[in-house]
C-alpha positions in Angstrom: 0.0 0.0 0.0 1.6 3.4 -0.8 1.4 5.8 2.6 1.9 9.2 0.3 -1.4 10.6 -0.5 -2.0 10.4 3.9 1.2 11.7 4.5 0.6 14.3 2.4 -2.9 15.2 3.8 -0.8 15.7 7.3 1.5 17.6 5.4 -1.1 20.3 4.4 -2.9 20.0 7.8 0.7 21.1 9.2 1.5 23.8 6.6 -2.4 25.3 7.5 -0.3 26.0 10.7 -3.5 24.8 12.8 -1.6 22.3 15.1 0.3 24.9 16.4 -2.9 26.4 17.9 -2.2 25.6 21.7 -6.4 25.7 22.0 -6.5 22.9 19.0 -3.8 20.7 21.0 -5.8 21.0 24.1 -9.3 19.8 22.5 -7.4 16.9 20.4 -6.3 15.9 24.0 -9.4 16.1 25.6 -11.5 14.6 23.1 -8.8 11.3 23.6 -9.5 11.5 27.0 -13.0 11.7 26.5 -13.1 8.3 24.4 -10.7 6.5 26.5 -12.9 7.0 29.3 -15.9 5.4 27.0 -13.8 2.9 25.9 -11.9 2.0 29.5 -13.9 -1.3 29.9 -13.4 -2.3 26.7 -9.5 -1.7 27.1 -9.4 -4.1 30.2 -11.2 -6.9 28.1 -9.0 -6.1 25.0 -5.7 -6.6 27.5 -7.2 -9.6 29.1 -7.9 -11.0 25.8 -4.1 -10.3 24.3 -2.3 -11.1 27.6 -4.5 -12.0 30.1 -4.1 -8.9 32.2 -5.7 -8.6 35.3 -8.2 -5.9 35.3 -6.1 -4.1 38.3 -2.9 -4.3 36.7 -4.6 -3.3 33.3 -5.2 -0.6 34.8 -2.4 0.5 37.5 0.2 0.0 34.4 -1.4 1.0 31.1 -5.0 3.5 31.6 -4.0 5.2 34.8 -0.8 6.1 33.5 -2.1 7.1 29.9 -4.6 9.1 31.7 -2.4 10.7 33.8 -0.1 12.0 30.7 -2.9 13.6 29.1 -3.9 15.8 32.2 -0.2 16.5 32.8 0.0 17.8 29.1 -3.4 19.6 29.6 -2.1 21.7 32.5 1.4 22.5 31.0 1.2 23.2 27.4 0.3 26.9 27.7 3.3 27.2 29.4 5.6 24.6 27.7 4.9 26.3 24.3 5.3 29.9 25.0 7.7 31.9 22.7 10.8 32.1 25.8 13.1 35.2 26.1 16.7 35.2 26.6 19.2 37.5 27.5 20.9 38.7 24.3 24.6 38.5 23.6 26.7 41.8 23.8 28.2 40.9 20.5 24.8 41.0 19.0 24.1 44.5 21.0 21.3 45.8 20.7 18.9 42.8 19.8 16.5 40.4 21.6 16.8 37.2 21.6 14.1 34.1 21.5 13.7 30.6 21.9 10.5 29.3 19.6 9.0 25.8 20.5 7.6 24.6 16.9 6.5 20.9 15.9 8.6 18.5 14.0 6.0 18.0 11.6 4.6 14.3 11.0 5.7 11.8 13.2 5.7 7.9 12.9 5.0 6.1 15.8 5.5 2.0 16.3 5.0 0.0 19.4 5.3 -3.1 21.1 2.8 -5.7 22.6 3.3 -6.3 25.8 1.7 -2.8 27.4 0.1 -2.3 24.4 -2.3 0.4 25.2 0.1 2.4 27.4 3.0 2.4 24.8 0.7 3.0 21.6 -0.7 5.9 23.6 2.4 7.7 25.8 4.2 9.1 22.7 1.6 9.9 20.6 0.6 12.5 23.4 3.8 13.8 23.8 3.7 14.2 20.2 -0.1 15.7 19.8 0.4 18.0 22.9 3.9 19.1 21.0 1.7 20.3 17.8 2.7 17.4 15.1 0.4 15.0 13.2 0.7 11.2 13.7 0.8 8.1 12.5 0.7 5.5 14.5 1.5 1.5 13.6 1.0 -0.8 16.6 2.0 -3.9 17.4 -0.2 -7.2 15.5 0.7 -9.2 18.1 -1.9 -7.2 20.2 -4.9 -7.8 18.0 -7.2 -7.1 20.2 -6.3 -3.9 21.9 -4.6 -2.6 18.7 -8.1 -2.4 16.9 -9.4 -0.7 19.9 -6.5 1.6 19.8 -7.5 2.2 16.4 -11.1 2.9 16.8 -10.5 5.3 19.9 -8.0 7.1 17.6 -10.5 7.2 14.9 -13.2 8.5 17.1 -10.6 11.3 18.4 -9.3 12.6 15.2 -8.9 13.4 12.1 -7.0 11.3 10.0 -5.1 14.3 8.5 -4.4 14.9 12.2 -3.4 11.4 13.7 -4.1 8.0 12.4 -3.7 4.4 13.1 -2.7 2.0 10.7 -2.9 -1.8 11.0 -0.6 -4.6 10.0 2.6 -6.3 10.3 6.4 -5.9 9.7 5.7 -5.5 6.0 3.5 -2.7 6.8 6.0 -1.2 9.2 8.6 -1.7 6.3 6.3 -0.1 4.1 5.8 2.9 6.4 9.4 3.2 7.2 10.2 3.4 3.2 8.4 7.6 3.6 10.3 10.5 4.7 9.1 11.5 8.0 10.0 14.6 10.1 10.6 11.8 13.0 10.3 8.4 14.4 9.5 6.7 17.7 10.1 3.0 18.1 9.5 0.7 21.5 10.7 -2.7 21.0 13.5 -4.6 20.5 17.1 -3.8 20.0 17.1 -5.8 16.7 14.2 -4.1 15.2 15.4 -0.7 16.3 18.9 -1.2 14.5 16.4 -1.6 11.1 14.6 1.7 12.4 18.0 3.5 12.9 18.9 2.3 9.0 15.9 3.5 7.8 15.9 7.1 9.6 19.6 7.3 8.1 18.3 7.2 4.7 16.7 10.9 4.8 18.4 11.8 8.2 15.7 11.5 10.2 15.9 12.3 14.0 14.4 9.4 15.8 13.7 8.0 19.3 14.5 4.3 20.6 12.8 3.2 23.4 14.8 -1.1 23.6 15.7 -3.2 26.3 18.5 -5.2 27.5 19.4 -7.9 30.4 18.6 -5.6 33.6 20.9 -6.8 35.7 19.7 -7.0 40.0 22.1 -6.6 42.7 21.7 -7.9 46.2 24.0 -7.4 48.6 24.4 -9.5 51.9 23.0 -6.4 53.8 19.5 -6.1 53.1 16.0 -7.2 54.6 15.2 -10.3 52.8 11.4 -10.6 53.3 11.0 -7.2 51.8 13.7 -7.8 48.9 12.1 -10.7 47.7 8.8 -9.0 47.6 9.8 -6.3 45.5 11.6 -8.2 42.8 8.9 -10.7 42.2 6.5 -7.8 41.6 9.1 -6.5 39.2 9.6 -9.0 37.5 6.3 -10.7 37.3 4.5 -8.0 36.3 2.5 -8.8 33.2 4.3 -12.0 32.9 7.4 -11.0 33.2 7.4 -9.1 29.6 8.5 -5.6 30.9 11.4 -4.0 29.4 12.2 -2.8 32.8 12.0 -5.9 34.5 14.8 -7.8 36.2 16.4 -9.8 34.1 18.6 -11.6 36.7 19.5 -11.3 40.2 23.4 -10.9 41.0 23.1 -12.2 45.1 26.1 -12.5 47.1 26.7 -15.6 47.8 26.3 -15.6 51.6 22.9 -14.7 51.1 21.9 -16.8 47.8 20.0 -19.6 49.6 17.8 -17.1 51.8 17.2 -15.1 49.5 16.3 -18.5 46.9 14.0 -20.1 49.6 12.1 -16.1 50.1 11.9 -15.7 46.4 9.5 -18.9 46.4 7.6 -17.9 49.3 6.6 -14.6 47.8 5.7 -16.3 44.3 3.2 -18.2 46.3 2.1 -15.3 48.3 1.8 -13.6 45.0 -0.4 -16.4 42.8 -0.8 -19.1 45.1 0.1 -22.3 45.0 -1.3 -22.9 41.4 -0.5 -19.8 39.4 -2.2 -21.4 36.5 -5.1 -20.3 38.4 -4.3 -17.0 39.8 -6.3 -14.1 38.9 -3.7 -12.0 39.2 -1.2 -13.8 36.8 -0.6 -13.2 33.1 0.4 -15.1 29.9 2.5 -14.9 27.1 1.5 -13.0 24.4 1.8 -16.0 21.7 3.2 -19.4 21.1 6.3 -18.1 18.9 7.4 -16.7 22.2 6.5 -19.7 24.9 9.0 -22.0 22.4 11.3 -19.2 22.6 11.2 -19.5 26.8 11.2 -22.9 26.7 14.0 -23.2 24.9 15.6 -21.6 27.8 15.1 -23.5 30.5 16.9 -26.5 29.0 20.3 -27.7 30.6 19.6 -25.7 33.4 18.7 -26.1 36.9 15.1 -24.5 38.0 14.6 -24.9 41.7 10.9 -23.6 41.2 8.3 -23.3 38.2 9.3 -25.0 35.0 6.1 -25.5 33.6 5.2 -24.5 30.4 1.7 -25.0 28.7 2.0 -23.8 25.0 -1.9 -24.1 24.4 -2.8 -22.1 26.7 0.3 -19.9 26.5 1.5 -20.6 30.4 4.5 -20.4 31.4 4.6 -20.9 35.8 6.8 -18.3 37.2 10.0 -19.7 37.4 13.6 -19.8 39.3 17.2 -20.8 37.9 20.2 -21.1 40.1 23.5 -20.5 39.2 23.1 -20.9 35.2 25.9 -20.5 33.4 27.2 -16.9 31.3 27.2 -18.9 28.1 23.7 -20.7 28.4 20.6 -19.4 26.5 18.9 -17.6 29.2 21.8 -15.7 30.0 23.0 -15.0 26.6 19.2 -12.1 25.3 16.7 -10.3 27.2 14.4 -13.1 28.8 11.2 -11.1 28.6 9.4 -13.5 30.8 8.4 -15.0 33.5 11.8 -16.4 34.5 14.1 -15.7 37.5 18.2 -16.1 37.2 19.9 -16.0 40.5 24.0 -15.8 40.0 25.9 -15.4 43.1 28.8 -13.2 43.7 31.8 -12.7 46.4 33.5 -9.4 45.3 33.4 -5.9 43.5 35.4 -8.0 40.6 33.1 -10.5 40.3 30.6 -7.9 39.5 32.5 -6.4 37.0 33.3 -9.7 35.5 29.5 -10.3 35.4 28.0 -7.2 33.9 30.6 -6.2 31.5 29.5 -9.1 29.7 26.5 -7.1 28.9 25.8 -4.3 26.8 24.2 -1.1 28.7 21.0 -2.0 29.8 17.5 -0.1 30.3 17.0 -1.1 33.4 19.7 -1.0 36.7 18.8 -2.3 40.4 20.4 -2.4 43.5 19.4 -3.7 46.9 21.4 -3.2 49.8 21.3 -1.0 53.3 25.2 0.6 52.5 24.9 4.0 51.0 28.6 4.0 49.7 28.4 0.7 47.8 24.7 2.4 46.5 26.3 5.4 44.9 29.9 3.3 43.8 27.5 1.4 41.3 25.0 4.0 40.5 28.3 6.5 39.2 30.1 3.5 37.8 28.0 1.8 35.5 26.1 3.0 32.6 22.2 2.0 32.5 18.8 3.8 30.9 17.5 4.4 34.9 18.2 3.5 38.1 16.6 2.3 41.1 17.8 1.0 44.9 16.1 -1.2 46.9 13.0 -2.1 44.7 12.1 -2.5 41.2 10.8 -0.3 37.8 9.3 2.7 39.6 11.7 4.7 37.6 8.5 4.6 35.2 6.2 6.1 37.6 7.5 9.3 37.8 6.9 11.3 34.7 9.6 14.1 36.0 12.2 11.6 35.6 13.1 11.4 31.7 12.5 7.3 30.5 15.1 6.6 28.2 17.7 3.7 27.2 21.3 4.7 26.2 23.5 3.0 23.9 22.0 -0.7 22.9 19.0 -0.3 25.5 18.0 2.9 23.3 18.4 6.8 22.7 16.1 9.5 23.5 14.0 10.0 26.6 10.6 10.8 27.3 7.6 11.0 29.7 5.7 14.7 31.1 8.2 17.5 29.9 10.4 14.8 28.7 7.9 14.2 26.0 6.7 17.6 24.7 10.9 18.1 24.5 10.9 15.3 22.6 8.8 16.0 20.1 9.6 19.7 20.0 12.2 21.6 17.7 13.6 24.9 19.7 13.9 27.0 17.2 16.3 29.8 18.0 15.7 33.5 16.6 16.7 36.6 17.3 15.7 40.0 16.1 18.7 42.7 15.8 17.9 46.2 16.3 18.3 48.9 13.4 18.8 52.3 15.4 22.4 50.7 16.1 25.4 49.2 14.5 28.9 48.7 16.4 31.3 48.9 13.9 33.5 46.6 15.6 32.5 42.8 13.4 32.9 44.9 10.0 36.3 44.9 7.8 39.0 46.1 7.2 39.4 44.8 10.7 41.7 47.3 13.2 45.0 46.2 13.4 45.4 47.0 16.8 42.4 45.3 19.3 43.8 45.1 22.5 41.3 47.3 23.9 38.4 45.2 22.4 40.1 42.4 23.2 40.1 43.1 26.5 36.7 44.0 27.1 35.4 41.0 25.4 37.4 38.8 27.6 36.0 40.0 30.8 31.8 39.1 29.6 
């Protein structure tokens, strides 16, 4: 299918200069609130349908948060888009000076499946509320909530304005193919190498929001009970397919067994004794992925969970002791509902451990020692941070969300995401009752005077 005749209608809708009307961001945004809160039951069944979300978590993690965004844009933009002053230069004496927040122009959004609402939804505000048009490709894998996505879109806005478009790779290929003003990607670190090859072609700024093996460090000092309880919701939150999740737990090794035995306790506490039947426990999103899983959990040694139930696309929240740096599950992202615990002894065996691993998005440490707290936080390099529990970097939308290096570039979330999408243009506007002499040739031979005076601004 050829994209050009829509992008070109958003084109025109740009050039009209009507996005930039701070009243016409505010009613887009208020009419997608509007229809999200029509739709909002509908969105639970659409998440139970594509992942079996629990209706609480559906909404804790994907419409509370989405809602939240838009009321955060809603009381900022006034602000966030005024024309800002700033002090002139004495070289350009007398002038003033401007900063001029102005929209990229179309944007291409794609995202992932596995908080499929929430990370269809979070840029495209931040992208709306910045005053470009959309278009918005997400994830197949999601087929329910995706068409949902759609139709709240379509009920929204204009399609000249923002616009869904349904379909797989090929149709992301296709998309990708168009010049676009820029691009937003969630997903993989595979996928976004394609998307960073494709912005290249017409030097398209972009946005890549990947993953990586988020490593967890627990140190011989902290409160076990509570430890335990806050990794297993990390990590076992929507089945384990977070990109923020713990990927594996680094435990010293004085502490590996307690800390084993605690981790199981709280898995039951969490889903019972039968998570298969646990209304508050996920599944994978499709069977392409519970092969991929299970191939992980052979040759290694699971002290708890193990099960796996392709039909019904179940995989029972699982532990792995000591598997070896070389095996599958420690080689990608797991992006499921399974638990490495590696033990260590020293500050070099940490080192040994994570410099195996590229710069992930996710970086957490437990302990009660401030000093060995801020030693890892300054030396390693991760997306965002968190001691002594798990992924509420997310919550807080004044803290940008961003990966750096393979984990991603680019950062968004509140401010983070009207920046994002925002071009500061720079302009200033030079008097004509005055002109210093001083930049003009034939330049003066002697300058020390000048010289001087520059020197001390």
């Amino acid at each position: 299918m050829n994209y050009i005749e829509l992008i070109d209608s958003q084109k025109f809708l740009l050039k009209s200069q009507v996005t930039k009307s701070v009243s016409f961001r505010k009613n887009s945004l208020k009419k997608l609130l509007k229809n999200i809160n029509i739709n909002e039951e509908q969105i639970y069944q659409s998440l139970k349908k594509d992942l079996n979300k629990p209706e609480y978590e559906s909404y804790i993690t994907e419409v509370y948060v989405i809602k939240k965004e838009i009321k955060t844009m809603l009381k900022n933009i006034n602000r966030w888009s005024k024309i800002k002053n700033i002090k002139s230069s004495i070289i350009n004496f007398p002038s003033k000076d401007y900063i001029i927040p102005e929209p990229y122009g179309t944007t291409l959004l794609i995202s992932p499946w596995n908080y499929p609402f929430q990370l269809a939804l979070g840029p495209l505000i931040g992208a709306v509320a910045s005053g470009n048009t959309v278009i918005l490709k997400p994830s197949e894998h999601a087929e329910n909530t995706s068409r949902l996505v759609e139709k709240i879109i379509t009920d929204s806005f204009n399609k000249n304005h923002v616009c869904v478009i349904l379909g797989d790779s090929k149709v992301a290929t296709e998309l990708l193919s168009n010049r676009w003003d820029y691009i937003f990607f969630t997903g993989s670190t595979n996928v976004g190498k394609i998307i960073a090859k494709a912005a290249a072609i017409h030097l398209t700024p972009y946005t890549l929001e990947l993953g990586g093996k988020n490593p967890c460090i627990v140190d011989k000092t902290i409160p076990i009970k509570l430890t335990a309880k806050r990794i297993i919701w990390g990590k076992f939150l929507n089945c384990g397919q977070t990109c923020i999740a713990p990927d594996f737990i680094i435990a010293h090794s004085s502490i590996i067994k307690a800390l084993s035995n605690e981790l199981i306790i709280e898995i039951k506490n969490a889903f019972g004794n039968n998570p298969i039947e646990s209304k508050s426990y996920g599944r994978i999103i499709n069977t392409k992925h519970i092969v991929r899983l299970e191939k992980m959990l052979q040759n290694v040694n699971i002290i708890h969970g193990g099960t796996v139930n392709c039909e019904t696309k179940y995989i029972e929240p699982t532990i792995v002791l000591e598997p070896s740096l070389s095996s599958e599950l420690m080689k990608v992202e797991i992006f499921g509902p399974i638990l490495p615990i590696i033990s260590y002894d020293t500050d070099e065996d940490l080192d040994i451990i994570l410099n195996k691993y590229e710069k992930p998005l996710g970086f957490y440490i437990f302990s009660k020692r401030n000093s060995f707290i801020k030693k890892i936080q300054l030396k390693y390099s991760f997306g965002g941070g968190v001691a002594n529990d798990t992924i509420i970097q997310f919550t807080n939308d004044k803290l940008p969300f961003g990966g750096v290096g393979h984990s991603g570039m680019g950062s968004y979330h509140g401010k983070f995401s009207f920046d994002l999408f925002t071009h500061y243009k720079p302009f200033i506007k030079k008097s004509l009752w005055l002109d210093l002499w001083v930049r003009y040739a034939p330049y003066p031979v002697k300058f020390k005077l000048i010289k001087k005076i520059l020197n001390k601004i």
